[in-house]
TORLUMKOL-870087 format. One line per field, with one value per atom (N, C-alpha, C): residue number from 1; residue in three letters; chain; atom name; y, z, x. Coordinates in steps of 0.001 Angstrom, whole numbers, plus 500000, padded with zeros to 6 digits. Layout:
<sites>
k NUM ...
r Ala ...
c A ...
a CA ...
yy Y ...
zz Z ...
xx X ...
</sites>
This chain:
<sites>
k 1 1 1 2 2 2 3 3 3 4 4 4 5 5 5 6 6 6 7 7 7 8 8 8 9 9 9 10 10 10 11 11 11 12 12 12 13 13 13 14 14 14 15 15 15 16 16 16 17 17 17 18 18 18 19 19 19 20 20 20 21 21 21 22 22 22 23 23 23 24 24 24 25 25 25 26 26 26 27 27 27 28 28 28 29 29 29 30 30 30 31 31 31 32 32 32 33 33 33 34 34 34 35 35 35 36 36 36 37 37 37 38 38 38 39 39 39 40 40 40 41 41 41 42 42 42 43 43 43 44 44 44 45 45 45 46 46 46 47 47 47 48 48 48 49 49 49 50 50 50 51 51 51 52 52 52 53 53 53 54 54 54 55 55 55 56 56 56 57 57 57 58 58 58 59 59 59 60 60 60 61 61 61 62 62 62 63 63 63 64 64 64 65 65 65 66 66 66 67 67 67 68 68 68 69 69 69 70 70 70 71 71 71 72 72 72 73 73 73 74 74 74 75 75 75 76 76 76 77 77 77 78 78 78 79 79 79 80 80 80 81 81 81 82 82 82 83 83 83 84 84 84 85 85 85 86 86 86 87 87 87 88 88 88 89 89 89 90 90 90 91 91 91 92 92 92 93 93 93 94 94 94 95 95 95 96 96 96 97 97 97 98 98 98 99 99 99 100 100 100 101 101 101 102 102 102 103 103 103 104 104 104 105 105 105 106 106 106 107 107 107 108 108 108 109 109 109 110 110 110 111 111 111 112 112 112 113 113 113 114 114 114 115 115 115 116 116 116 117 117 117 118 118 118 119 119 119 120 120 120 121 121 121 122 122 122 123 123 123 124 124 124 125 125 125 126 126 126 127 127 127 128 128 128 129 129 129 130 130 130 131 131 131 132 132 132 133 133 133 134 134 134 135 135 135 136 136 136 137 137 137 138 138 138 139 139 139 140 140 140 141 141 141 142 142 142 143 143 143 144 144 144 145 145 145 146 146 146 147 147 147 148 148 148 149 149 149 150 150 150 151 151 151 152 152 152 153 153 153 154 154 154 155 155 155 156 156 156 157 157 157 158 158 158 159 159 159 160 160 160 161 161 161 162 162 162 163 163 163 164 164 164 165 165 165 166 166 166 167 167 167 168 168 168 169 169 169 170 170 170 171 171 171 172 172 172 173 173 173 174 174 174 175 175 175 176 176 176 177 177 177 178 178 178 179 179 179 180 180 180 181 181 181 182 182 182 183 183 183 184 184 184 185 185 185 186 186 186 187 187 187 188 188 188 189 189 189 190 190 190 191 191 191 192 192 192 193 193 193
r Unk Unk Unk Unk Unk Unk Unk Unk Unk Unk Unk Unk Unk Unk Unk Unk Unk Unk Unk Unk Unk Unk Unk Unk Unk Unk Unk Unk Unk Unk Unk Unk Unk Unk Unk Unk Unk Unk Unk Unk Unk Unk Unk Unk Unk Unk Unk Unk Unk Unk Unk Unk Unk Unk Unk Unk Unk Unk Unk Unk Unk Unk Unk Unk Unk Unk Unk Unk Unk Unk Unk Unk Unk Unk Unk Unk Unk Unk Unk Unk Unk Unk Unk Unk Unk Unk Unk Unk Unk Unk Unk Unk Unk Unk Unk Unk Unk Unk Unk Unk Unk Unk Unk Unk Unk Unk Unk Unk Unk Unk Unk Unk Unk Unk Unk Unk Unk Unk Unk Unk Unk Unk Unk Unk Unk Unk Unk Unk Unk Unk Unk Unk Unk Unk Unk Unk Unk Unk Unk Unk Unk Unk Unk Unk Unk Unk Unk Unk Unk Unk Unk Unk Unk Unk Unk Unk Unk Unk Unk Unk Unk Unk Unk Unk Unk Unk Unk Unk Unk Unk Unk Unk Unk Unk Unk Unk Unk Unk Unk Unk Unk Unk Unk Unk Unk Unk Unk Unk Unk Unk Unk Unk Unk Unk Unk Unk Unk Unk Unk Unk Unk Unk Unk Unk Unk Unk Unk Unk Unk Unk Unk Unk Unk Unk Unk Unk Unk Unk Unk Unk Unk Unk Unk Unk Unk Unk Unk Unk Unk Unk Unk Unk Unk Unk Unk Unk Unk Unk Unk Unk Unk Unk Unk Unk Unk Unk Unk Unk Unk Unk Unk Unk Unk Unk Unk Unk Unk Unk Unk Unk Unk Unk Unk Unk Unk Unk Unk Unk Unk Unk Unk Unk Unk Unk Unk Unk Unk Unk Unk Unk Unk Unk Unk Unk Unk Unk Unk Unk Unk Unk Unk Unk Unk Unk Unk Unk Unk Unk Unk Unk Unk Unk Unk Unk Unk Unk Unk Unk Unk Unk Unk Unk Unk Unk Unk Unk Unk Unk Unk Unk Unk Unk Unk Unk Unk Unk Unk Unk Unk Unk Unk Unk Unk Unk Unk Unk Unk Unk Unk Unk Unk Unk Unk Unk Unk Unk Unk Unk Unk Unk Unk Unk Unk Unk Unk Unk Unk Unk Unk Unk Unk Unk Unk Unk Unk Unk Unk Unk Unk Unk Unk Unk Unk Unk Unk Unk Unk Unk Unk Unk Unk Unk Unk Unk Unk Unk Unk Unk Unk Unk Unk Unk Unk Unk Unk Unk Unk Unk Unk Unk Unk Unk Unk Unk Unk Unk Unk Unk Unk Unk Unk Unk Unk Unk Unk Unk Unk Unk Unk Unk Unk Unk Unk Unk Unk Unk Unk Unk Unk Unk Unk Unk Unk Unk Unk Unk Unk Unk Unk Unk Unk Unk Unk Unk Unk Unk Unk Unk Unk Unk Unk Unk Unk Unk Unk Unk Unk Unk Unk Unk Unk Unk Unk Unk Unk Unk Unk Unk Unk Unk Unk Unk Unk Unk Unk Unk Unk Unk Unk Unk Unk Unk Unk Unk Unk Unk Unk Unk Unk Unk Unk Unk Unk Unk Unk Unk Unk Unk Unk Unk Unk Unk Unk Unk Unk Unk Unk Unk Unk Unk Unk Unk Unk Unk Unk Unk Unk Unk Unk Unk Unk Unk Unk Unk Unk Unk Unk Unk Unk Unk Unk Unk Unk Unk Unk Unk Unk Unk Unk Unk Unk Unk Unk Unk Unk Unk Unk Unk Unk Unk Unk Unk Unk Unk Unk Unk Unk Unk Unk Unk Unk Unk Unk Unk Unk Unk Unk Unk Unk Unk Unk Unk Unk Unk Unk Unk Unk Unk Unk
c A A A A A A A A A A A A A A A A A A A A A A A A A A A A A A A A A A A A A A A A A A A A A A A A A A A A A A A A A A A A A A A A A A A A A A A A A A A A A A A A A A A A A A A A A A A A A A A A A A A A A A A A A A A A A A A A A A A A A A A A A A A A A A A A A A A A A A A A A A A A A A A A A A A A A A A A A A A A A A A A A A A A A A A A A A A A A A A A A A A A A A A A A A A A A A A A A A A A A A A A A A A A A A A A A A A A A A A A A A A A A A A A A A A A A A A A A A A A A A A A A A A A A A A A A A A A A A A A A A A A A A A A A A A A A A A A A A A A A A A A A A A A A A A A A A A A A A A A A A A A A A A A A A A A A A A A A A A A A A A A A A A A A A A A A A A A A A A A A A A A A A A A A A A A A A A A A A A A A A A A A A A A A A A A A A A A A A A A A A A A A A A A A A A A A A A A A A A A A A A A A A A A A A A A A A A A A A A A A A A A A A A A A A A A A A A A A A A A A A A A A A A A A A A A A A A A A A A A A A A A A A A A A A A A A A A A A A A A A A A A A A A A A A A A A A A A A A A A A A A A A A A A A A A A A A A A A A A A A A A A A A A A A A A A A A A A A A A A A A A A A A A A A A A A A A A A A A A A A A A A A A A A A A A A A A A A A A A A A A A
a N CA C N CA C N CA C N CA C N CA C N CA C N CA C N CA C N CA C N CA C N CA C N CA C N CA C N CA C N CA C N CA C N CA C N CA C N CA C N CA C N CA C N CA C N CA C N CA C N CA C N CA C N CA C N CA C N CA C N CA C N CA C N CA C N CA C N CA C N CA C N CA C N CA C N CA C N CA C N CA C N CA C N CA C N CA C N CA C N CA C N CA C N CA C N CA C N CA C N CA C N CA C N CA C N CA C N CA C N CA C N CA C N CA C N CA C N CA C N CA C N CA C N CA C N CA C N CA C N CA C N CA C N CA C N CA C N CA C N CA C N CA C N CA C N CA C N CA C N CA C N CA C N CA C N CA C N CA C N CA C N CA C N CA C N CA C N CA C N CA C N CA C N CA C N CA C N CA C N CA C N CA C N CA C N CA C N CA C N CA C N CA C N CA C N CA C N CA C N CA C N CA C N CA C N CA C N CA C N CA C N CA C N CA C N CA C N CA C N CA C N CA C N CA C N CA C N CA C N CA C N CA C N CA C N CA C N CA C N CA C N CA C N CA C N CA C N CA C N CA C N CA C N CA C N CA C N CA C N CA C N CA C N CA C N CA C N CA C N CA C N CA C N CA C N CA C N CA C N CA C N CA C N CA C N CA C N CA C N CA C N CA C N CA C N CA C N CA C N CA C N CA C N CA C N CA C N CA C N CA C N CA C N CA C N CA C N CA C N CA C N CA C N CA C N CA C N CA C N CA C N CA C N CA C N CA C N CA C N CA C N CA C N CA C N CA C N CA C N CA C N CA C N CA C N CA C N CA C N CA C N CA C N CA C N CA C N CA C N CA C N CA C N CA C N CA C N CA C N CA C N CA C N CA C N CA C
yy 498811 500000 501248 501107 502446 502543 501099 501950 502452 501798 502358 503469 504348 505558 506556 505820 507052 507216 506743 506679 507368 506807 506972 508233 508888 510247 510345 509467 509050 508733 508053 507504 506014 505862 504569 503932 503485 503089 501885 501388 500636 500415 499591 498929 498148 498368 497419 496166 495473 493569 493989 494838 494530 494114 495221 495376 496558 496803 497810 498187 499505 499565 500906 500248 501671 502538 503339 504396 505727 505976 507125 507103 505975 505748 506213 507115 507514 506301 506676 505636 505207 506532 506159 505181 505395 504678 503180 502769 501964 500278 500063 498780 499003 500246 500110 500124 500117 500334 498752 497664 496509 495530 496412 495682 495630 496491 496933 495708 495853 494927 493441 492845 491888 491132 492429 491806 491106 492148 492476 490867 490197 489318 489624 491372 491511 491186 490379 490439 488834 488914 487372 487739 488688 489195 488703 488484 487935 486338 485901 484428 483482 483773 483278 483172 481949 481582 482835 482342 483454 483538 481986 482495 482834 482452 482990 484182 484891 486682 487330 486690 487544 486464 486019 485005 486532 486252 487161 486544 486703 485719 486918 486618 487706 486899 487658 487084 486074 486031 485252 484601 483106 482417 482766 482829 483576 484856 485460 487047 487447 487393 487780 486702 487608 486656 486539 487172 486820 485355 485089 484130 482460 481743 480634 479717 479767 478291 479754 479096 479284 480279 480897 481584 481850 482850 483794 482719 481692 480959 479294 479619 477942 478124 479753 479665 479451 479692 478611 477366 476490 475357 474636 475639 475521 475660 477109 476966 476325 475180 474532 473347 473247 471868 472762 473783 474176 474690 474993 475136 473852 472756 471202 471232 471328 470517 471635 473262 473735 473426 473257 472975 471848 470777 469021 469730 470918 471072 472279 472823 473352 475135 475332 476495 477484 476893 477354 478869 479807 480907 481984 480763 481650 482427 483780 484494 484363 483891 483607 484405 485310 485394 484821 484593 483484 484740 484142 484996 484091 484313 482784 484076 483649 484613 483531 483797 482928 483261 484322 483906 484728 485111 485762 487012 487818 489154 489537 489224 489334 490188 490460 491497 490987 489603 489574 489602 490487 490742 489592 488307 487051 486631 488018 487751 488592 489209 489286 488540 487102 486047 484904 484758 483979 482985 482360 481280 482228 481377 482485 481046 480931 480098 480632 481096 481558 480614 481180 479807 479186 478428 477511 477262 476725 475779 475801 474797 474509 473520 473764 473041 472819 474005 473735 475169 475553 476233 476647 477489 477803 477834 477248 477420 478257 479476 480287 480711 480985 481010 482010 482566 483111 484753 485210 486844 487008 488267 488284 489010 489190 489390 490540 491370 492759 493629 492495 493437 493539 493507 493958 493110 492281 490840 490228 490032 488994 487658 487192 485566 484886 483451 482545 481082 480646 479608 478691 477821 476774 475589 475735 474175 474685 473991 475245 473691 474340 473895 472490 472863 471008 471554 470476 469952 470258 470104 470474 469677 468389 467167 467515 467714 467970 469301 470627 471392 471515 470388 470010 469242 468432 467714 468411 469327 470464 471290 472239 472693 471443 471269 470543 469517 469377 469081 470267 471475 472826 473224 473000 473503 472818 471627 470582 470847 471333 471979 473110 473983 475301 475117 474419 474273 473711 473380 472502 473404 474611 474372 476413 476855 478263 479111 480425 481078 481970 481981 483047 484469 484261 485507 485084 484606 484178 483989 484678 484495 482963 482778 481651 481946 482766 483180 483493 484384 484288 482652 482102 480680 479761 479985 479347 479890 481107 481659 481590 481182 481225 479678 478786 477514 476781 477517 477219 476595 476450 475882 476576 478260 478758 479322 479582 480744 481887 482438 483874 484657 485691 486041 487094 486612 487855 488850 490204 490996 492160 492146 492794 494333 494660 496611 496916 497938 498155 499817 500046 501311 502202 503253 504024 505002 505058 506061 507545
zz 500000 500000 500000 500526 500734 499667 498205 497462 496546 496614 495523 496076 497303 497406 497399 497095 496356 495065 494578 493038 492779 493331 492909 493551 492838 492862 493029 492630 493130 494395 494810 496246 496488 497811 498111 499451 499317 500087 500784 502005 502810 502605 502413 502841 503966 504089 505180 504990 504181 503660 503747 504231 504059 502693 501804 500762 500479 499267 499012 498107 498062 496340 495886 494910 494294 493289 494118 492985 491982 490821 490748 489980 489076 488747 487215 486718 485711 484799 483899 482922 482386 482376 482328 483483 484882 485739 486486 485274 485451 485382 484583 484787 485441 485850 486918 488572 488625 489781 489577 488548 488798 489164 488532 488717 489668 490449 492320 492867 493105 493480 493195 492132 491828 492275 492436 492979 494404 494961 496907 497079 495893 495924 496527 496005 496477 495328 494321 493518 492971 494240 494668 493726 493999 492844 491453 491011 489966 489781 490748 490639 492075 492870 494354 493254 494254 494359 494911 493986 494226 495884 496664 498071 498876 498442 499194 498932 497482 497353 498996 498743 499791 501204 501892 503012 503712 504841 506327 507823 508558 509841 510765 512108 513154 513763 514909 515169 515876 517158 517429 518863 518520 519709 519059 519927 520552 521184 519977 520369 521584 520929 521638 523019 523926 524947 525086 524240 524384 523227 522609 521601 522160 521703 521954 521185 519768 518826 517932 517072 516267 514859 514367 513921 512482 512768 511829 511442 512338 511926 511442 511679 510792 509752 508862 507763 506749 506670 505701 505713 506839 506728 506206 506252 506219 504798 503805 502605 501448 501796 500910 500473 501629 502132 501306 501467 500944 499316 498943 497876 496884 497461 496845 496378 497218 497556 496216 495998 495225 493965 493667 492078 491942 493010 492132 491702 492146 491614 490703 489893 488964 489592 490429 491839 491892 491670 492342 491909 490485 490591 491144 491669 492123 493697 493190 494897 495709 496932 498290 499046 499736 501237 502149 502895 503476 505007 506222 507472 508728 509488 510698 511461 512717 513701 515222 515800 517458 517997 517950 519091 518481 519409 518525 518393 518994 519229 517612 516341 515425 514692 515181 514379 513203 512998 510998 510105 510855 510461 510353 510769 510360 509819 510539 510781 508417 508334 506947 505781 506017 505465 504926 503743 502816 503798 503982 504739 506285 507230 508333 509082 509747 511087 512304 513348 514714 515721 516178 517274 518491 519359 520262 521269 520849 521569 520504 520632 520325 519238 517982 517042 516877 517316 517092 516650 516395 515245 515049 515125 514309 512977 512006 510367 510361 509858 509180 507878 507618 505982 505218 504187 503809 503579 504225 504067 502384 501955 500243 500163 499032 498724 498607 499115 499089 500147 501197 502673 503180 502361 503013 503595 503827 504372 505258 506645 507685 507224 507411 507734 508782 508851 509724 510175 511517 511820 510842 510279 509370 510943 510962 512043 513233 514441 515827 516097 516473 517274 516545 515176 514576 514265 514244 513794 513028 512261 510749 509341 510277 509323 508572 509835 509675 508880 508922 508211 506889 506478 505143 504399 505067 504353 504076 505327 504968 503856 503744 502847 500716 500860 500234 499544 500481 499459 498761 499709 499210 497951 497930 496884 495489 495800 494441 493899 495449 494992 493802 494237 494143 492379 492294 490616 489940 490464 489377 488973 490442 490022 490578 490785 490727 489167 489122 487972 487922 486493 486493 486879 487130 488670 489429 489917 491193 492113 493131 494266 495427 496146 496896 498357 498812 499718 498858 498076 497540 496831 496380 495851 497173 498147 499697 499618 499748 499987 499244 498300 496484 496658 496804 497062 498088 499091 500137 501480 500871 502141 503220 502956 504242 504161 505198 505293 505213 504449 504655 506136 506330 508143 507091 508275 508285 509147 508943 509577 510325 511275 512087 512470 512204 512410 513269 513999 515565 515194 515222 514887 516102 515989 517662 517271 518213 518425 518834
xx 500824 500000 500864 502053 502692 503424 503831 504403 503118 502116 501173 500608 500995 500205 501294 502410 503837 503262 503013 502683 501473 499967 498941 498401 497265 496970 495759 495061 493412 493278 492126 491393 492108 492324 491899 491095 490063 488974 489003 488452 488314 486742 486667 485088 484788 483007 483145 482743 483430 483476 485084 485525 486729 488034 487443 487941 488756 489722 490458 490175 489679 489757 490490 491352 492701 491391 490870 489966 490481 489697 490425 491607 492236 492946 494035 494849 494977 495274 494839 495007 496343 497160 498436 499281 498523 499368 499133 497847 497313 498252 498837 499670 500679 501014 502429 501510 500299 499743 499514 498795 498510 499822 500909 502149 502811 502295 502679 501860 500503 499414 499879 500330 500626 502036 502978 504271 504275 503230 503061 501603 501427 500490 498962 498430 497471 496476 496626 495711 494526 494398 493593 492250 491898 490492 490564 491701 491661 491585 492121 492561 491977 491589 490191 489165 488807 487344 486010 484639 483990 483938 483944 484007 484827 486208 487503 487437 486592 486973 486292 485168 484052 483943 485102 485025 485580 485163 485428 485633 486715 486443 486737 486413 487205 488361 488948 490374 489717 489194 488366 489661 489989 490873 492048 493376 493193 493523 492884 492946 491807 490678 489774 489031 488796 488361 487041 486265 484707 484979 485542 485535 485308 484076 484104 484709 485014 485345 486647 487174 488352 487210 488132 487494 488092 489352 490645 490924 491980 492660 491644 490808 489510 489340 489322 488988 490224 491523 492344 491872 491550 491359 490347 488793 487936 487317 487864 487578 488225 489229 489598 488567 487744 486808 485565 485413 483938 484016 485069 485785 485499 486075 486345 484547 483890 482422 481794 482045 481583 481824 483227 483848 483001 483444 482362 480711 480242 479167 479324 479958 480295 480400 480330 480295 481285 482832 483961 483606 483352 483299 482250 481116 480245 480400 480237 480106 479378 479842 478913 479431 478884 479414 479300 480783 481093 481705 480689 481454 481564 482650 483051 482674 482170 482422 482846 483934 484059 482984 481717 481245 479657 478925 477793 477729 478697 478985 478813 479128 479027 480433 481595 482467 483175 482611 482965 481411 480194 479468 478596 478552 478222 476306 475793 474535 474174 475389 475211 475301 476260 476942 475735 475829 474747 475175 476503 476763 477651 476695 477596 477847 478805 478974 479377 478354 478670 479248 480302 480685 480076 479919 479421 480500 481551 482120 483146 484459 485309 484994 485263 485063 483464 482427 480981 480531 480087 479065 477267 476500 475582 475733 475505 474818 473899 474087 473146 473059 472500 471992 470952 471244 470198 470191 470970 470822 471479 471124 471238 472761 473032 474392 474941 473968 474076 474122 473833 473894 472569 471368 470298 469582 469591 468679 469595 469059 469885 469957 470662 470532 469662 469252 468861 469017 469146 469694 469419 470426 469317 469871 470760 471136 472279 471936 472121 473645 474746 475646 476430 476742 476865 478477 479179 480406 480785 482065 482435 482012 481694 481382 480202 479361 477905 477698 478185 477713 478652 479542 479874 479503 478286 477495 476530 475696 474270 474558 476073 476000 476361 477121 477426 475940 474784 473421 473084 473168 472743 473386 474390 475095 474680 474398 474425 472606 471841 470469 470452 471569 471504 472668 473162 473639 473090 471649 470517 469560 469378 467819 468363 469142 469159 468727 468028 467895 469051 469377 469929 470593 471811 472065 471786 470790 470406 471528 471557 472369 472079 473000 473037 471726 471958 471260 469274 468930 468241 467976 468584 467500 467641 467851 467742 465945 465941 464523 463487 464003 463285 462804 463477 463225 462483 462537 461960 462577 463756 465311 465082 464678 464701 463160 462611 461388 461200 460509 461136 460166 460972 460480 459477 458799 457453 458267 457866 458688 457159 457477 456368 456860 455776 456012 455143 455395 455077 454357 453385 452791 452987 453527 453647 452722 451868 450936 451262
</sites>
């Protein structure tokens, strides 16, 4: 970052998915800026999976002490396994958001994550599911406190659902709701007088 902001003359932004983006960019300084990005190996956007682009974990164990299960360090381990299960269903480039959180406090946003796993316990988990790909829709429990086994088999039917019978664009979280995998919440409004 610090040699590309010797160089560059535009914006650069932080998001909150936790993204970078070099904005603003002259056209002239455009391949010596990708050629920075690329040396420093920041250019996974090109070459990640649609869910390794958009995966998020918090530090979780052990940094943090509200943290119940592994978090930062589960997801190397974790999206090679969910990775495998997508390609056998023709998947690998599709974008999911993918968020671990250690505990339910939520600071990798998890309750936003098409696929979220909140922690429990040590090596245990909430599965949630379902919020859309855009931020605006929560997620919901699909399966409370299961194993790694277990929610690599739950997702892994889902997935092989969701490369048969998804429409077009259709996002992962949306044909959960579209299908009927999940329910959609009635959402109740409170009239104040």
């Amino acid at each position: 970052m610090r040699e590309i902001a010797r160089v560059h003359t535009g914006d650069i932004r932080l998001t909150c998915n936790q993204n970078l983006i070099v904005a603003n960019v002259a056209g002239a300084d455009r391949s010596r800026i990708d050629a920075i990005v690329a040396a420093h190996g920041m250019d996974g956007y090109r070459r990640h999976s649609g869910i390794r682009r958009h995966a998020i974990a918090c530090v979780a164990l052990p940094t943090c002490g509200l943290a119940m299960a592994e978090s930062e360090r589960y997801l190397p381990q974790l999206l090679p396994k969910l990775e495998a299960s997508l390609d056998r269903h023709g998947l690998l480039d599709a974008p999911i958001l993918l968020r671990l959180s250690g505990c339910p406090n939520g600071c990798s946003r998890p309750y936003l994550g098409e696929i979220a796993l909140v922690g429990r316990a040590i090596g245990r988990y909430d599965l949630r599911l379902g919020a859309d790909f855009r931020g605006q829709r929560l997620n919901q429990v699909y399966r409370e406190n299961v194993d790694e086994a277990a929610l690599l088999v739950a997702l892994d039917l889902l997935f092989a659902r969701y490369a048969g019978e998804r429409a077009p664009g259709e996002h992962f979280g949306d044909f959960l709701l579209r299908t009927g995998v999940l329910a959609p919440r009635k959402i109740a409004l409170e009239v104040i007088a």
